[in-house]
Every structure is written in structure tokens, then in C-alpha cells.
BAKOLNU-928363 format. One record per atom (N, C-alpha, C): residue number from 0; residue in one letter; x, y, z. Coordinates in nm, 4 decimals, always signed. Atoms other than C-alpha are relative to their C-alpha. Layout:
# BAKOLNU-928363
<pt><num>NUM</num><residuo>A</residuo><x>X</x><y>Y</y><z>Z</z></pt>
...
END
This chain:
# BAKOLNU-928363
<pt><num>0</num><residuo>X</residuo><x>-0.1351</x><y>+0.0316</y><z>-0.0404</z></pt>
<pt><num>0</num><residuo>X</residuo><x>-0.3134</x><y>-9.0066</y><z>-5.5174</z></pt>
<pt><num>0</num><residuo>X</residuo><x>+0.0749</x><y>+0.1273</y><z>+0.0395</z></pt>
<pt><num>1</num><residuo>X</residuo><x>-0.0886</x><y>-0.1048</y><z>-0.0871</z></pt>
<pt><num>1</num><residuo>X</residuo><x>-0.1442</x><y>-8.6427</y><z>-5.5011</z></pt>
<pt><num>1</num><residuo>X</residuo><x>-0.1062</x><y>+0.0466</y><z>+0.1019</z></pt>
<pt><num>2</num><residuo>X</residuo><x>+0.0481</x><y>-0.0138</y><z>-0.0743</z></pt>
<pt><num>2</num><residuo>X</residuo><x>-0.4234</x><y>-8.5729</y><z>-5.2778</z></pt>
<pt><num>2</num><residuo>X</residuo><x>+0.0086</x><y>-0.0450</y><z>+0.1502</z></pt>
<pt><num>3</num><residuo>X</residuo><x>-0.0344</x><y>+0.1128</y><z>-0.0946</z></pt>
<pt><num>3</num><residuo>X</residuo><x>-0.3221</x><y>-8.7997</y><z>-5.0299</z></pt>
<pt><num>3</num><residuo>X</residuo><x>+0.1541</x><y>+0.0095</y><z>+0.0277</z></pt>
<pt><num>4</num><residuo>X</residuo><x>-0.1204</x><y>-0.0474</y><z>-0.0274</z></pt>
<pt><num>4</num><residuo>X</residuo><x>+0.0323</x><y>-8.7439</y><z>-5.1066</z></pt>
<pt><num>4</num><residuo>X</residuo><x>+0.0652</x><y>+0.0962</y><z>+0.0656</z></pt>
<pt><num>5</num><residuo>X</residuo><x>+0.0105</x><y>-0.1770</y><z>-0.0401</z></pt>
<pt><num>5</num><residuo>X</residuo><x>+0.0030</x><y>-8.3728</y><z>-5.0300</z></pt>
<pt><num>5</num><residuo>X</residuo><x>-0.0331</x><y>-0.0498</y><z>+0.1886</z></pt>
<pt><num>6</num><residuo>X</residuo><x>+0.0662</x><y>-0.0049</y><z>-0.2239</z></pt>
<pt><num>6</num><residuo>X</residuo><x>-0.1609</x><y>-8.4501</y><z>-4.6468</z></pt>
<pt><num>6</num><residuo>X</residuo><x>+0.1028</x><y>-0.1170</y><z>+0.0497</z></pt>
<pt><num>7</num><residuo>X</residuo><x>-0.1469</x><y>+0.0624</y><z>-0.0599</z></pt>
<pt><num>7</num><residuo>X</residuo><x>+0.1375</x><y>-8.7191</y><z>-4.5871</z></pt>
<pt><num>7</num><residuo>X</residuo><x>+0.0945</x><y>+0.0986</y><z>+0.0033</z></pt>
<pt><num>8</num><residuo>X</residuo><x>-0.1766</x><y>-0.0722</y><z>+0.0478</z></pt>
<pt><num>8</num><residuo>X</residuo><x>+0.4374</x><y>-8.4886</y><z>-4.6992</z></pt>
<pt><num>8</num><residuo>X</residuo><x>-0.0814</x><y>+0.1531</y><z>+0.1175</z></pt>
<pt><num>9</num><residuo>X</residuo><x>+0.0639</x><y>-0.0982</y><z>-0.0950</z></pt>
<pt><num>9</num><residuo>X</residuo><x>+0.2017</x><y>-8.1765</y><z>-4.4907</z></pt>
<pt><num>9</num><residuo>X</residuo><x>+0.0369</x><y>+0.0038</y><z>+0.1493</z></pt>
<pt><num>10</num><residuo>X</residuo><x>-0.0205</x><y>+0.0654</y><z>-0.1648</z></pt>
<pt><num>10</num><residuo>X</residuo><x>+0.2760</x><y>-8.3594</y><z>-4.1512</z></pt>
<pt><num>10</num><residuo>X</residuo><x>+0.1561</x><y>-0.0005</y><z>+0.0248</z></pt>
<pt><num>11</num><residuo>X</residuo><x>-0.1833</x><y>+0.0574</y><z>-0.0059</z></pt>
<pt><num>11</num><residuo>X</residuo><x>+0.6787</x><y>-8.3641</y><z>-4.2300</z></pt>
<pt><num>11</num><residuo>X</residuo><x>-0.0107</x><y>+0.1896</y><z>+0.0784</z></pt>
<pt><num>12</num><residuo>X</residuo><x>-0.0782</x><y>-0.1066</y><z>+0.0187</z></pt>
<pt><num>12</num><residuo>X</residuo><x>+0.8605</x><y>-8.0537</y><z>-4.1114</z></pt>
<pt><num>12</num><residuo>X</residuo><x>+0.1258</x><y>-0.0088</y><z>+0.0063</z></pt>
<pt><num>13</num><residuo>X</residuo><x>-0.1497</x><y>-0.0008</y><z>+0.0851</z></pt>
<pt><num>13</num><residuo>X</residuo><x>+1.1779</x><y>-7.9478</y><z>-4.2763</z></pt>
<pt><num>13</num><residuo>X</residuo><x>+0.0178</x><y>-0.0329</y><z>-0.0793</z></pt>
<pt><num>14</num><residuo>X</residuo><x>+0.0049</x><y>+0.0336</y><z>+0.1037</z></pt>
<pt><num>14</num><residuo>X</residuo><x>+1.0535</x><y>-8.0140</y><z>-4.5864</z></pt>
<pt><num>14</num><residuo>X</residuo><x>-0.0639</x><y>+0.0968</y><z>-0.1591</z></pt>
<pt><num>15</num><residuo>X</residuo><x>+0.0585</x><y>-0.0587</y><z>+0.1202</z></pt>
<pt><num>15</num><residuo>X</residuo><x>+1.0022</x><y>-7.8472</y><z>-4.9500</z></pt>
<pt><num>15</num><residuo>X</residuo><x>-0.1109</x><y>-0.0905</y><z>-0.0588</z></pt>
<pt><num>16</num><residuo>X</residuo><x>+0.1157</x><y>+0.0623</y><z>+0.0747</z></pt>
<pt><num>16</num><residuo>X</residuo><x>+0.7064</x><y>-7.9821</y><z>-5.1269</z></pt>
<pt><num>16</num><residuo>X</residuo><x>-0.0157</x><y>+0.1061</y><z>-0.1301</z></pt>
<pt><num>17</num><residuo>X</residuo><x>+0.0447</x><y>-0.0472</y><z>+0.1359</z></pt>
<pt><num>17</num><residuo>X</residuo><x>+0.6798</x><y>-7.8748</y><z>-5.4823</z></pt>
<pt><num>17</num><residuo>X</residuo><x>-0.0981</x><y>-0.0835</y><z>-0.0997</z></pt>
<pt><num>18</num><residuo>X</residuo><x>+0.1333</x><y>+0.0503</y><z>+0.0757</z></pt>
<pt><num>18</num><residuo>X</residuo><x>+0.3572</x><y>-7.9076</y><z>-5.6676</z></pt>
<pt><num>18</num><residuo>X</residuo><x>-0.0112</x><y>+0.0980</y><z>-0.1641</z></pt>
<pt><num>19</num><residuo>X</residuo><x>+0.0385</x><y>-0.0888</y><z>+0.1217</z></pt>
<pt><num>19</num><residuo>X</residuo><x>+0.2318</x><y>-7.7925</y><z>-6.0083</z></pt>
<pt><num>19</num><residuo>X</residuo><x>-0.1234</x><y>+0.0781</y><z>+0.0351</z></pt>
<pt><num>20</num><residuo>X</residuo><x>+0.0902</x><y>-0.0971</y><z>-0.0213</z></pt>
<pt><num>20</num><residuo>X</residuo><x>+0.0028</x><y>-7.5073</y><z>-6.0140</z></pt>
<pt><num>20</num><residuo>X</residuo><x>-0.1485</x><y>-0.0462</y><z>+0.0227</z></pt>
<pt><num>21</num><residuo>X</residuo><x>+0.1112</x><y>+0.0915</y><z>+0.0014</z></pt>
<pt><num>21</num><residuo>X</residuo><x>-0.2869</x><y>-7.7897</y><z>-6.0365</z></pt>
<pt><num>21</num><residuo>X</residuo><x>-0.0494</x><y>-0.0057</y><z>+0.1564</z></pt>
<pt><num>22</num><residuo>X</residuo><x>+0.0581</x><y>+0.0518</y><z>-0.1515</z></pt>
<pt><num>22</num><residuo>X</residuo><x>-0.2788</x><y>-7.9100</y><z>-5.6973</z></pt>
<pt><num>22</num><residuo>X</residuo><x>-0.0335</x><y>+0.1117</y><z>+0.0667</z></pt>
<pt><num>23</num><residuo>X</residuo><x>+0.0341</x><y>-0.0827</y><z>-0.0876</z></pt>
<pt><num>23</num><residuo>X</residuo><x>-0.3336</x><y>-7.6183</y><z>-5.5262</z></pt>
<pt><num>23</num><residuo>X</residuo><x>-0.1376</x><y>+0.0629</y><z>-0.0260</z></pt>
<pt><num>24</num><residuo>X</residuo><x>+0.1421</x><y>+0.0062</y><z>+0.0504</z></pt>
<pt><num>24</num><residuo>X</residuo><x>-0.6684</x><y>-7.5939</y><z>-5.7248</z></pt>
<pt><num>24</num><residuo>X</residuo><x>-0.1009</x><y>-0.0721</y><z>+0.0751</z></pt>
<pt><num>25</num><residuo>X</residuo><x>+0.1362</x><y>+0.1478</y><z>-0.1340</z></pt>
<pt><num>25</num><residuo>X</residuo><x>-0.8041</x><y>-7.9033</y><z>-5.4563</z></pt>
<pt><num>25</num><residuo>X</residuo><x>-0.0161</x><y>+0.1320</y><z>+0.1197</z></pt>
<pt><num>26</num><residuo>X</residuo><x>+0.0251</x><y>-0.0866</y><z>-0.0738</z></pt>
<pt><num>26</num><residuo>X</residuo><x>-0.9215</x><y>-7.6443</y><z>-5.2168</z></pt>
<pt><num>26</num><residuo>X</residuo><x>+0.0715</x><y>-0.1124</y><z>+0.1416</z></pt>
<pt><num>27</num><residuo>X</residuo><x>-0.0357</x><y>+0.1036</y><z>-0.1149</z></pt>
<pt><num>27</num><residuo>X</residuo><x>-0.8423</x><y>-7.9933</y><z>-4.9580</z></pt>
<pt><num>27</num><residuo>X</residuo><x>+0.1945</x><y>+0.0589</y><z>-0.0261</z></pt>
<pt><num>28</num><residuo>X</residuo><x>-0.1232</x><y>-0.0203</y><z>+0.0584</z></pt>
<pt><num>28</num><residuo>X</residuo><x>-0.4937</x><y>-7.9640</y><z>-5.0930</z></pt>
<pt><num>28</num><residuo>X</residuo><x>+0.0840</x><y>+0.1418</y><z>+0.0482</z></pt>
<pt><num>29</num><residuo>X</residuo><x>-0.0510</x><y>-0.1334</y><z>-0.0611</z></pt>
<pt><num>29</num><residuo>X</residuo><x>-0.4344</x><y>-7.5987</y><z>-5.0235</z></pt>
<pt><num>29</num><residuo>X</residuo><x>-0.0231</x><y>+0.0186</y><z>+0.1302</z></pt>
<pt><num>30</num><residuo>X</residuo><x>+0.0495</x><y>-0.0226</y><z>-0.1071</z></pt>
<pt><num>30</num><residuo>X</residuo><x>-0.5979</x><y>-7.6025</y><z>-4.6973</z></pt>
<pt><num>30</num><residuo>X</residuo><x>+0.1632</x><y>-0.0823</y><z>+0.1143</z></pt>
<pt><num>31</num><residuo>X</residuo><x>-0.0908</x><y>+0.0800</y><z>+0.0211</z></pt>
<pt><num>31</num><residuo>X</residuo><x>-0.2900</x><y>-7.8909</y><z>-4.6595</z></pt>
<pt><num>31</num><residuo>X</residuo><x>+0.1098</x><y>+0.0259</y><z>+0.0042</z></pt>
<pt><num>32</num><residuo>X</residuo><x>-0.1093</x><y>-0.0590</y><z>+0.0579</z></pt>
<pt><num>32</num><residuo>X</residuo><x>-0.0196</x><y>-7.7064</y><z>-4.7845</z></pt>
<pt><num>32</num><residuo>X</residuo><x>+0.0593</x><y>+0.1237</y><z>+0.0969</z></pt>
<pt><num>33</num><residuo>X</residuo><x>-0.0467</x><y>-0.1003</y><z>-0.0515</z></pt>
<pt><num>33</num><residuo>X</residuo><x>-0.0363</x><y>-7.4024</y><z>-4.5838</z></pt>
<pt><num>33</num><residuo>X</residuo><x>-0.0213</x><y>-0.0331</y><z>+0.1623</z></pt>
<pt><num>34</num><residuo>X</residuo><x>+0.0467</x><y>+0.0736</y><z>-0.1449</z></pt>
<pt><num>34</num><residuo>X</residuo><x>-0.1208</x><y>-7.6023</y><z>-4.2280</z></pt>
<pt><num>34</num><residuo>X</residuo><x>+0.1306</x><y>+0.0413</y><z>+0.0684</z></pt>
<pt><num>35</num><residuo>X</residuo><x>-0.1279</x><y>+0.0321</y><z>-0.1254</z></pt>
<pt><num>35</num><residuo>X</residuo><x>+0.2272</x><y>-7.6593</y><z>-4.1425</z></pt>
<pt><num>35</num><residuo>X</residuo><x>+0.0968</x><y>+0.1006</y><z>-0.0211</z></pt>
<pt><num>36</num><residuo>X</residuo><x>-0.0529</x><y>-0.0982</y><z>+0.0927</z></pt>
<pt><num>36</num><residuo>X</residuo><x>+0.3723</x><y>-7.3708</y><z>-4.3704</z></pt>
<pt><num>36</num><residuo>X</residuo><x>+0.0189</x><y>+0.0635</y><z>-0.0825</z></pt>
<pt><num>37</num><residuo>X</residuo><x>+0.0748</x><y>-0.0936</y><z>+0.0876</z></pt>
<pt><num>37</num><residuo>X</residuo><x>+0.4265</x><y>-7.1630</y><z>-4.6470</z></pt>
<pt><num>37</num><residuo>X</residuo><x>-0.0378</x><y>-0.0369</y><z>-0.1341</z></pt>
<pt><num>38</num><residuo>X</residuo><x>+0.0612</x><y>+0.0923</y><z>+0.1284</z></pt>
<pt><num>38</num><residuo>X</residuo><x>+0.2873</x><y>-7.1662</y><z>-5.0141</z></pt>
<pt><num>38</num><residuo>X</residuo><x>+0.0588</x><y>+0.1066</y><z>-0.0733</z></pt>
<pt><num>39</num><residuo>X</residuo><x>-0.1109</x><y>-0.0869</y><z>+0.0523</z></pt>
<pt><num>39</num><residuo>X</residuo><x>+0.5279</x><y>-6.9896</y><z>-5.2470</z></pt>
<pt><num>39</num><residuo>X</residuo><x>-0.0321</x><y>-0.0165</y><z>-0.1563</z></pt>
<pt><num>40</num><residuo>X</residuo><x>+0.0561</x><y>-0.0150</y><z>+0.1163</z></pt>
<pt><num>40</num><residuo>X</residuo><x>+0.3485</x><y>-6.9292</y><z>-5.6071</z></pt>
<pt><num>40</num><residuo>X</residuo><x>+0.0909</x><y>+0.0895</y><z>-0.0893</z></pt>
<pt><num>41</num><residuo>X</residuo><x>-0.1132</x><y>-0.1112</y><z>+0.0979</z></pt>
<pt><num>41</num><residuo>X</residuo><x>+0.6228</x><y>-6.8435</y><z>-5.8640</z></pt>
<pt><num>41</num><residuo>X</residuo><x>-0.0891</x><y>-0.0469</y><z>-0.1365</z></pt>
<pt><num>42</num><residuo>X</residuo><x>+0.0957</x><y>+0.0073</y><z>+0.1288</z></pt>
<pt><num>42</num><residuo>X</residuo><x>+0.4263</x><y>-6.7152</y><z>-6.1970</z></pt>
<pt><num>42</num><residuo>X</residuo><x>+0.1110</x><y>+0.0398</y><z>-0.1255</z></pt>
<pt><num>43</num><residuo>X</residuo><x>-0.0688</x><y>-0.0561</y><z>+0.1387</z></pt>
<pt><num>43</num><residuo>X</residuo><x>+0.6185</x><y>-6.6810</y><z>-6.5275</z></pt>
<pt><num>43</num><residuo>X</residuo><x>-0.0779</x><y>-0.0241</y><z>-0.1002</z></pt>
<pt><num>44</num><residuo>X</residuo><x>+0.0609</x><y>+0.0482</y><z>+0.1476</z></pt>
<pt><num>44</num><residuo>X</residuo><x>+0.4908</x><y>-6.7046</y><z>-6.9081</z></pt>
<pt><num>44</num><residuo>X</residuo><x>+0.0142</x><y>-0.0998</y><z>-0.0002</z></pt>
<pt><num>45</num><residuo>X</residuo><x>-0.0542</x><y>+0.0597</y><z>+0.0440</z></pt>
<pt><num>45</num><residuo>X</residuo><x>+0.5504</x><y>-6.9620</y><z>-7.0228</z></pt>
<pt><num>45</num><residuo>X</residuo><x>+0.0699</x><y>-0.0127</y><z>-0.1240</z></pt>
<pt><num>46</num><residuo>X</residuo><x>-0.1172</x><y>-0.0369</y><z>+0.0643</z></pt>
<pt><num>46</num><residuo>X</residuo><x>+0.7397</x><y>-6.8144</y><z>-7.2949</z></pt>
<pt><num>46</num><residuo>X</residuo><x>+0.1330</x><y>+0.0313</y><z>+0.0313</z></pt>
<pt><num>47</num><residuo>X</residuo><x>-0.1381</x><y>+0.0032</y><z>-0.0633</z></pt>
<pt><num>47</num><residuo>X</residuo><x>+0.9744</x><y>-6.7457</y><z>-7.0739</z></pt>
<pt><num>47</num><residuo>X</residuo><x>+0.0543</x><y>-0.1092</y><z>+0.0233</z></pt>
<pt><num>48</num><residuo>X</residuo><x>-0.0949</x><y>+0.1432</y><z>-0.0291</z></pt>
<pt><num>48</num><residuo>X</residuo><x>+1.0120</x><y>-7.0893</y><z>-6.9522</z></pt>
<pt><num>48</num><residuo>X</residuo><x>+0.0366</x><y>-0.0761</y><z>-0.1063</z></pt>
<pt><num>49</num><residuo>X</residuo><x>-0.0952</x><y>+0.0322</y><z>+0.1074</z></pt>
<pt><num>49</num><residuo>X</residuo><x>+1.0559</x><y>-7.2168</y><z>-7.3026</z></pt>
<pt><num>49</num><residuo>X</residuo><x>+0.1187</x><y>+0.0548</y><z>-0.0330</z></pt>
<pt><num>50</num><residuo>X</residuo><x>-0.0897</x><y>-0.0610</y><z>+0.0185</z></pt>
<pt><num>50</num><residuo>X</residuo><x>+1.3145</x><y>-6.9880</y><z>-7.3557</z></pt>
<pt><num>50</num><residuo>X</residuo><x>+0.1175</x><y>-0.0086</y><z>+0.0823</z></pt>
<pt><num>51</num><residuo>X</residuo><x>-0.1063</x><y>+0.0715</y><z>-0.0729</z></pt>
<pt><num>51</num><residuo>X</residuo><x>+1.5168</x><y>-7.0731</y><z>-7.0478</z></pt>
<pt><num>51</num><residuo>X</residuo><x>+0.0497</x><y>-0.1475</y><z>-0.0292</z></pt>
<pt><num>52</num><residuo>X</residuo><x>-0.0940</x><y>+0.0878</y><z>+0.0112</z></pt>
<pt><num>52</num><residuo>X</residuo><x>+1.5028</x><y>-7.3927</y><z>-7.1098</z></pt>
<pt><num>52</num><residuo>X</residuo><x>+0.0963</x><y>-0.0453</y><z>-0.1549</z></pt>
<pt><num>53</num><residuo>X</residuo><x>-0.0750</x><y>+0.0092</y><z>+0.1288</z></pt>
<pt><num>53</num><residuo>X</residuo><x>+1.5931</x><y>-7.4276</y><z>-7.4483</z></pt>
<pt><num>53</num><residuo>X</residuo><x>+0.1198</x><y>+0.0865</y><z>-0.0157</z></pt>
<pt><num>54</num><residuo>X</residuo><x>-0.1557</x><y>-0.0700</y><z>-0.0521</z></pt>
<pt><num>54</num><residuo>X</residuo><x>+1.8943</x><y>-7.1724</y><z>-7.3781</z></pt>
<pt><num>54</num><residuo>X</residuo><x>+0.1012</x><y>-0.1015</y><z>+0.0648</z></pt>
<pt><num>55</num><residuo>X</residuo><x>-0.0875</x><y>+0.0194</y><z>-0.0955</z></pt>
<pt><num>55</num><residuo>X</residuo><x>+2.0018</x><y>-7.4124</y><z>-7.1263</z></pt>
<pt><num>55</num><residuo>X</residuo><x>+0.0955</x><y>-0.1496</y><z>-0.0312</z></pt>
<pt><num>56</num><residuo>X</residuo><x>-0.0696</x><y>+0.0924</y><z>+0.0776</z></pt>
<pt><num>56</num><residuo>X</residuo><x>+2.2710</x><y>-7.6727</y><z>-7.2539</z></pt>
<pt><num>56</num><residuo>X</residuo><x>-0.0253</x><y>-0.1302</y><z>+0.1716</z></pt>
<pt><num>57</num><residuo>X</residuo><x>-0.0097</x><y>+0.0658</y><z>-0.1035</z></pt>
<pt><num>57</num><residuo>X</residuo><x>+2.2624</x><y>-7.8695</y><z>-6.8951</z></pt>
<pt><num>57</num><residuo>X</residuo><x>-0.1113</x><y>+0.0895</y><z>+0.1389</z></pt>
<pt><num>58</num><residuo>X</residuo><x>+0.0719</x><y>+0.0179</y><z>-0.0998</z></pt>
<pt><num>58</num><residuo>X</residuo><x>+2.0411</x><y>-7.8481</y><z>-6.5872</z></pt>
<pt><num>58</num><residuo>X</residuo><x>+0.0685</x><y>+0.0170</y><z>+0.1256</z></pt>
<pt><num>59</num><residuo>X</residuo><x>-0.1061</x><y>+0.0033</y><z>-0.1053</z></pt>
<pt><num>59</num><residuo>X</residuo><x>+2.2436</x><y>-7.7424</y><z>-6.2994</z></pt>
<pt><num>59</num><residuo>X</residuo><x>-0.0391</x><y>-0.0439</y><z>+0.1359</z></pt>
<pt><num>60</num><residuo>X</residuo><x>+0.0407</x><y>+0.0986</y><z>-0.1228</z></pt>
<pt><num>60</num><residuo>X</residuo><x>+2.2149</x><y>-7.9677</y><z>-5.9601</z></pt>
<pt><num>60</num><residuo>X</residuo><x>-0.0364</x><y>+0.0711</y><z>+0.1052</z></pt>
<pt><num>61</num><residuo>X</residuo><x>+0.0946</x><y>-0.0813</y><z>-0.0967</z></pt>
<pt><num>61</num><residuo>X</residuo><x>+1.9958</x><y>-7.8308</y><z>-5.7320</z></pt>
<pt><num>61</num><residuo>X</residuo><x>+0.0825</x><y>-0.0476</y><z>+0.1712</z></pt>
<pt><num>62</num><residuo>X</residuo><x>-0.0922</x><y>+0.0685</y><z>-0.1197</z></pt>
<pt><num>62</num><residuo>X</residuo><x>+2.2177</x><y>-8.0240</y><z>-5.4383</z></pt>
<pt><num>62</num><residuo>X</residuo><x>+0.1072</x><y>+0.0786</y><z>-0.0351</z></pt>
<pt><num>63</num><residuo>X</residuo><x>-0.1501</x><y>-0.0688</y><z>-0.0114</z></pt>
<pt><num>63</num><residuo>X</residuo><x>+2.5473</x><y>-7.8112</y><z>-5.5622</z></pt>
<pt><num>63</num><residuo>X</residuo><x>-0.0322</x><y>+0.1156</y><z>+0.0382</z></pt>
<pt><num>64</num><residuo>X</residuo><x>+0.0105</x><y>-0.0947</y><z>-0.0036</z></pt>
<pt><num>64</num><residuo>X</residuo><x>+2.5686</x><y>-7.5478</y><z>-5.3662</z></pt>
<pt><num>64</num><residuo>X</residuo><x>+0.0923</x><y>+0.1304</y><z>-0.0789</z></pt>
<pt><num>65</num><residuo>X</residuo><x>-0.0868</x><y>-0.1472</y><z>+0.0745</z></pt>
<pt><num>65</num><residuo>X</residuo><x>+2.8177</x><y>-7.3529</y><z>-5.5729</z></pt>
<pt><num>65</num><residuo>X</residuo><x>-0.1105</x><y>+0.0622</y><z>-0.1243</z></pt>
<pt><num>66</num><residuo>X</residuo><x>+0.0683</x><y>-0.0460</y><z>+0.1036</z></pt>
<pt><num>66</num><residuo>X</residuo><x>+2.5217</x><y>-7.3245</y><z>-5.8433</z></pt>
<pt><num>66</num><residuo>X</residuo><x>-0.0858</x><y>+0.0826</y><z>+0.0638</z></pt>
<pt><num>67</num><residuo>X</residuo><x>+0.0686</x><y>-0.0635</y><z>-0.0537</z></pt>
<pt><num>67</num><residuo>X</residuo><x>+2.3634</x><y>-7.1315</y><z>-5.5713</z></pt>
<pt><num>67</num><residuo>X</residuo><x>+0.0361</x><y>+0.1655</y><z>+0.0014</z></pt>
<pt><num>68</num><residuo>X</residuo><x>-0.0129</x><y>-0.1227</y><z>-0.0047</z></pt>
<pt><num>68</num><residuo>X</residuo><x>+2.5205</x><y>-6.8198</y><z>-5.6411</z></pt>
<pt><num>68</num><residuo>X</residuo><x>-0.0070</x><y>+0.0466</y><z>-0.1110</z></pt>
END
């Protein structure tokens, strides 16, 4: 299914596609991903990401741009 998902959403442009570090393991998948554009691998601990989120009292809206600064 994300296999399939991935080569539909591949064919869009003007679109973000965010995957977990998994999918890009399908060699089909990556081949997919970088066809129509780019592939943007952000690595943290994951001690860190516990730590953000549990810091974080609310989730701020990825649509507001005022949380963009």
C-alpha cells in the first residue's frame, strides 16, 4: 500500500510527501521519490525527539504561518 501510494503522490507536482525513514528503504520507493524531486533526510536522536516533544505543551499548526518564524 505505501508502495503504491509513494508512485501516485510521485506524479503530483507541488507537493510535499513525507515518509518515515522506512519507506525509503524500498529501493522502488526511493527510485520514486527522487523522479520528480527532492529527498530531504532530517536525522535526530531520538532523544532529542522525546525531549521536544514532551517539552511541548501544544503542537503548533503547520498551516499558521506566524509559527513560521
Amino acid at each position: 500500500m505505501e508502495e503504491r501510494k509513494i508512485e501516485e503522490l510521485s506524479n503530483k507536482n507541488g507537493i510535499i510527501i513525507a515518509t518515515g525513514g522506512g519507506a525509503l528503504m524500498r529501493e522502488v520507493n526511493a527510485r520514486n521519490l527522487v523522479r520528480n524531486g527532492y529527498v530531504i533526510f532530517l536525522d535526530r536522536p531520538i532523544e532529542d525527539i522525546k525531549r521536544i516533544i514532551n517539552s511541548a505543551r501544544i503542537a503548533p499548526s503547520a498551516t499558521n504561518s506566524q509559527n513560521w518564524k
